[in-house]
C-alpha positions as a printed Julia matrix, in Angstrom:
67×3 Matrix{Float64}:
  2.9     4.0    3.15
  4.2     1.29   0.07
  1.67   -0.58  -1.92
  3.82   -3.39   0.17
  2.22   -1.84   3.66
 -0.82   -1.55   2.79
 -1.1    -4.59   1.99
  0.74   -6.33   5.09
 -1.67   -3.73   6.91
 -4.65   -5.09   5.64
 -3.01   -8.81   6.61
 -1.47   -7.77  10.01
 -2.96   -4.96  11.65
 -1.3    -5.22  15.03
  2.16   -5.46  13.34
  4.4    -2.36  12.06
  4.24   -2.69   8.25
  7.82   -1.52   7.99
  9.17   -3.84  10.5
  7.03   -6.94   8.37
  8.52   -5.86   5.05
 11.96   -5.75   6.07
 11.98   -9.17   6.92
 10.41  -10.41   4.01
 13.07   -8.44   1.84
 15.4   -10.27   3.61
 14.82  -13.27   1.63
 13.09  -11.52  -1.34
 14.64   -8.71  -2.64
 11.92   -7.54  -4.45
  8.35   -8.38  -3.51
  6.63   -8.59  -6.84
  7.47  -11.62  -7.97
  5.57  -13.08  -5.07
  1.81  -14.54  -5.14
 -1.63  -13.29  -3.0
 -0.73  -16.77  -1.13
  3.1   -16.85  -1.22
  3.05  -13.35  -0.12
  0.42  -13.73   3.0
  2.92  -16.7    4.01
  5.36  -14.18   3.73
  4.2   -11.6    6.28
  3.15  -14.7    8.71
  7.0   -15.99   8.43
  7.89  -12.13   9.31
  5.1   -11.45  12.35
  6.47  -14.85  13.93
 10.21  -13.64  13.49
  9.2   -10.18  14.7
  8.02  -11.88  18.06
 10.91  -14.09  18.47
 13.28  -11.63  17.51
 11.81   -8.36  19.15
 10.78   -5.2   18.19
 14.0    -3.11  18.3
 15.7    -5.67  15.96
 13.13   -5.48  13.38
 13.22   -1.47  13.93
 16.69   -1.72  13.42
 16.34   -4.02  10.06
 13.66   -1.63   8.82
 15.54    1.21   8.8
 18.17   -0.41   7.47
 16.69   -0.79   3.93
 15.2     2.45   4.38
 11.71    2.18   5.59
């Protein structure tokens, strides 16, 4: 597990930290540059798309940046 999933662990336990990150890269392409806050808005923005969108399209996203 990333540094990245950890964290969005720690922030969303009930969520896959893969499926979370892929959606966040879709608009960051790196995660650094992001703040504590920015970044816990972040993984909100992805959990609500995640339940909107579904599971097997965020599987699908995940594994398509390689996570």
């Amino acid at each position: 597990m990333s540094l990245y999933q950890s964290e969005i662990k720690e922030l969303s336990p009930a969520s896959d930290p893969r499926h979370v990150e892929g959606y966040m890269r879709l608009e960051h392409g790196t995660l650094d540059q992001l703040s504590p806050e920015q970044f816990r808005a972040e993984v909100a923005l992805a959990v609500a798309c995640i339940a909107v969108g579904g599971v097997d399209a965020a599987e699908k996203l995940a594994q398509s940046y390689g996570l």
